[in-house]
C-alpha positions in Angstrom: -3.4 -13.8 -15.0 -5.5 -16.0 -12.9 -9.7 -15.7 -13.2 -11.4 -14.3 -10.4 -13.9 -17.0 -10.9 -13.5 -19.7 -8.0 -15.8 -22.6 -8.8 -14.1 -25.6 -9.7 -10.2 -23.9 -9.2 -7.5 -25.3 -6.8 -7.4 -21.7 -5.1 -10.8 -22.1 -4.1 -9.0 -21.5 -0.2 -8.7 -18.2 -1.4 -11.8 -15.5 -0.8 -12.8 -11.8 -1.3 -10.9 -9.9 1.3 -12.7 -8.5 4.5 -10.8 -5.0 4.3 -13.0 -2.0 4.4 -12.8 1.4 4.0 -13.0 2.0 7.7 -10.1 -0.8 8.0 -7.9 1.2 5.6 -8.5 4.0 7.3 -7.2 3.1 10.4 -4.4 0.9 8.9 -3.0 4.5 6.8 -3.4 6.5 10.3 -1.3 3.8 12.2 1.7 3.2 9.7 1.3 7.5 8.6 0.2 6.6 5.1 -0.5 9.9 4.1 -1.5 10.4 0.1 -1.3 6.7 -0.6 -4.0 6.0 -3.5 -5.8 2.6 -2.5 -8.9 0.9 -3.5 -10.9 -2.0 -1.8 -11.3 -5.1 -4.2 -15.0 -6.4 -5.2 -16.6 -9.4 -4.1 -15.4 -10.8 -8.1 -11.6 -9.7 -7.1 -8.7 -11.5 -6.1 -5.0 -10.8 -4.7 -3.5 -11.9 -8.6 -6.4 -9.5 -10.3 -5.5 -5.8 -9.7 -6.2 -2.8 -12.1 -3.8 -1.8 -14.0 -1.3 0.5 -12.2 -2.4 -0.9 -9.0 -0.5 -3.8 -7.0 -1.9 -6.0 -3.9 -0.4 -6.1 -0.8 -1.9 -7.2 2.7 -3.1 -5.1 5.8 -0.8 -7.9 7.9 1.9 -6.2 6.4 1.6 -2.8 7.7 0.3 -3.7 10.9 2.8 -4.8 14.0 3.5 -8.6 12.9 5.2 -6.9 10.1 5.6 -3.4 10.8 6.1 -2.6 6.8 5.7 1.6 5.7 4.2 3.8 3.2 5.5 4.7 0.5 6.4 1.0 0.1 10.6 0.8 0.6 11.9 0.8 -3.4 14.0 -2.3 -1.9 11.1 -4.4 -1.0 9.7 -3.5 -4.9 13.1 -4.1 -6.4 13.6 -7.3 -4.9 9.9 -8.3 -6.0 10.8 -7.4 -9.5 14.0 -8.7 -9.4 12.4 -12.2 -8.8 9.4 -11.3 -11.0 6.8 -11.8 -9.1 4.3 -9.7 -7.2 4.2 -8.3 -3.6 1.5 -10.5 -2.1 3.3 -13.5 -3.5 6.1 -12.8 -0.2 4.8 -14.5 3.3 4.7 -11.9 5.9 7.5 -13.1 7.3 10.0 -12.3 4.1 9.1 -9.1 4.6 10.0 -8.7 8.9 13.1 -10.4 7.6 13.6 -7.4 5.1 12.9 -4.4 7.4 14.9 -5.6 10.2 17.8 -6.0 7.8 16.9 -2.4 6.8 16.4 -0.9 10.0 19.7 -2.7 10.9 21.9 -1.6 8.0 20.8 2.3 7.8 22.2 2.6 11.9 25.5 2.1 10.3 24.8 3.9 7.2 24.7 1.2 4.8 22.4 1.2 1.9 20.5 -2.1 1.5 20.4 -3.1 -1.9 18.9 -5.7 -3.6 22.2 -7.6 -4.2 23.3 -7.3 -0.4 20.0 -8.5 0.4 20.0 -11.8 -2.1 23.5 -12.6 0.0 22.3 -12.2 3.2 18.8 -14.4 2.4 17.6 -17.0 0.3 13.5 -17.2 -1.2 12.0 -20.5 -0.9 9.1 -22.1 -2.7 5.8 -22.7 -0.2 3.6 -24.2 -2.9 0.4 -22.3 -4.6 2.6 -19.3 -6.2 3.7 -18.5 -2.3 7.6 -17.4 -1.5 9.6 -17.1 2.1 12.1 -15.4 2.6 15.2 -16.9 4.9 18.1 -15.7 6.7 21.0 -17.7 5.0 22.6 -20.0 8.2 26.0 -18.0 7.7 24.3 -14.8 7.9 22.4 -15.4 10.4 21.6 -11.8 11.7 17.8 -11.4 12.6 16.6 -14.0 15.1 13.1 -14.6 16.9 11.4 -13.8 14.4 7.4 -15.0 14.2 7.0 -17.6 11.4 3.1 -17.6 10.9 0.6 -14.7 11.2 -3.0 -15.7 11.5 -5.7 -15.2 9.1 -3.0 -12.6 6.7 -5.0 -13.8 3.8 -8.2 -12.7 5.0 -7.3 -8.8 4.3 -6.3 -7.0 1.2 -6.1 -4.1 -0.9 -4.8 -2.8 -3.9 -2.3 0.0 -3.7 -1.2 2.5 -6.7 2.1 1.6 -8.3 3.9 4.4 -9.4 7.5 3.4 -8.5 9.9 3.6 -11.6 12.5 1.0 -11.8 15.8 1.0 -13.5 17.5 -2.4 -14.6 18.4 -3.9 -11.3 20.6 -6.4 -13.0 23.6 -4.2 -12.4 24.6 -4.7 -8.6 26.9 -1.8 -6.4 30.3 -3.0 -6.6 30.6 -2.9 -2.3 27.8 -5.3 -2.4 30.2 -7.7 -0.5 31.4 -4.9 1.8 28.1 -3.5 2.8 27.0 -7.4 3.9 30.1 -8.1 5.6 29.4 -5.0 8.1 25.4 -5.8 8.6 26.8 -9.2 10.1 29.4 -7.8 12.1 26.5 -6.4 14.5 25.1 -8.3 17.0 22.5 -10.9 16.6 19.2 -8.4 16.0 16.3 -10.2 17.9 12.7 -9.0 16.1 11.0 -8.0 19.2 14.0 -4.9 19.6 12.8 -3.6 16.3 9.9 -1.7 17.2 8.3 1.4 15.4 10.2 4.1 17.4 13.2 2.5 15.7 12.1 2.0 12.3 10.6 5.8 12.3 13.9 6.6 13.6 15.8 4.7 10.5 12.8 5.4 8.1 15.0 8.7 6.3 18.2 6.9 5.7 16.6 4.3 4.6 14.4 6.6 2.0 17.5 8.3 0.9 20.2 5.9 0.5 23.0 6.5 -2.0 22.1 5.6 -6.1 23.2 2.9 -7.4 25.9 4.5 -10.6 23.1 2.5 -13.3 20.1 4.3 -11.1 22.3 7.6 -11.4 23.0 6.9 -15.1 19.3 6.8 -15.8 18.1 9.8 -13.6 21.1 11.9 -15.4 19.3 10.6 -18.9 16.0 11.8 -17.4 17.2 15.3 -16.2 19.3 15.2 -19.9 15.8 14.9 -21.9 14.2 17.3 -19.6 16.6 20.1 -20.5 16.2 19.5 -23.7 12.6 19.9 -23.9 12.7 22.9 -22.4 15.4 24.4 -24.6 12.5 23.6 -27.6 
């Protein structure tokens, strides 16, 4: 864990965040974040200095350079897992890459997982703890995409984490299946995918097919529930 004490550190680039409550306000009635448990970091906080139970993640990615939804996708905290590293570690653009694969997949009714997602992209290094995200030349289904976003830095918050993860070492044996029909469609430009089409895509997305190890461990769950109640 990084100090939120700046003097004399190489992240001195970095400052307190400029969101507000009114900014957060507006950001959760734009993207429909309804019961999403936020707080605004102190003047001594940073992006890599959260509460526990809390993760940070930027306004930049919920606005319309990244067009990103509440409750967070469980691919987009997966895939951070996956690679171990936090949310706000991701450039924005990683993240238009990953909701117009998404978006793009659930119109054919194919669950995105983490493995068919690794296939289709690859991370890159930027330096300073950063990662990209890239469409692999091969795969090259989302075009036109912006590759900066001005002043994303500048606005953060921390956002409750309450998603439970299962191991997601063990990848959906169609894996190769699902990616070879996501690139049998059209090149997808960014600009089509626009908020009436994510909204549209939002509920297959949000309940795509279990993986059989995610079904193995909710059966466990329901399994020990029973049993309490039986005592």
């Amino acid at each position: 864990m990084r100090s939120p004490v700046m003097e004399g550190l190489t992240w001195e680039n970095v400052k307190e965040t400029r969101s507000t409550p009114s900014s957060m306000k507006a950001l959760l009635r734009e993207c429909g974040g309804v019961g999403v448990t936020f707080l605004i970091p102190t003047r001594s906080h940073r992006p890599w200095s959260p509460p526990l139970g809390f993760q940070c993640v930027y306004e930049s990615y919920f606005q319309s350079e990244t067009k990103l939804w509440f409750p967070i996708p469980r691919l987009i905290t997966s895939y951070a897992r996956r690679r171990d590293a936090a949310m706000s570690q991701f450039l924005n653009g990683a993240f238009r890459i990953s909701v117009a694969l998404m978006v793009t997949a659930a119109e054919i009714d194919i669950s995105m997982s983490v493995r068919t997602l690794e296939e289709l992209t690859y991370v890159k290094s930027m330096g300073d703890g950063l990662f990209s995200i890239q469409m692999r030349p091969n795969y090259n289904v989302i075009v036109d995409h912006p590759s900066r976003t001005a002043n994303w830095q500048r606005f953060y918050f921390y956002v409750k984490s309450d998603v439970d993860h299962p191991d997601s070492a063990s990848y959906p044996e169609e894996f190769i299946a699902n990616v070879r029909a996501v690139v049998s469609r059209v090149q997808v430009s960014w600009k089509d995918i626009t908020v009436e089409r994510i909204r549209g895509a939002i509920d297959r997305i949000s309940k795509s097919k279990l993986s059989f190890r995610d079904y193995l461990f909710f059966l466990a769950r329901i399994c020990s529930l029973e049993a309490f109640i039986r005592i």
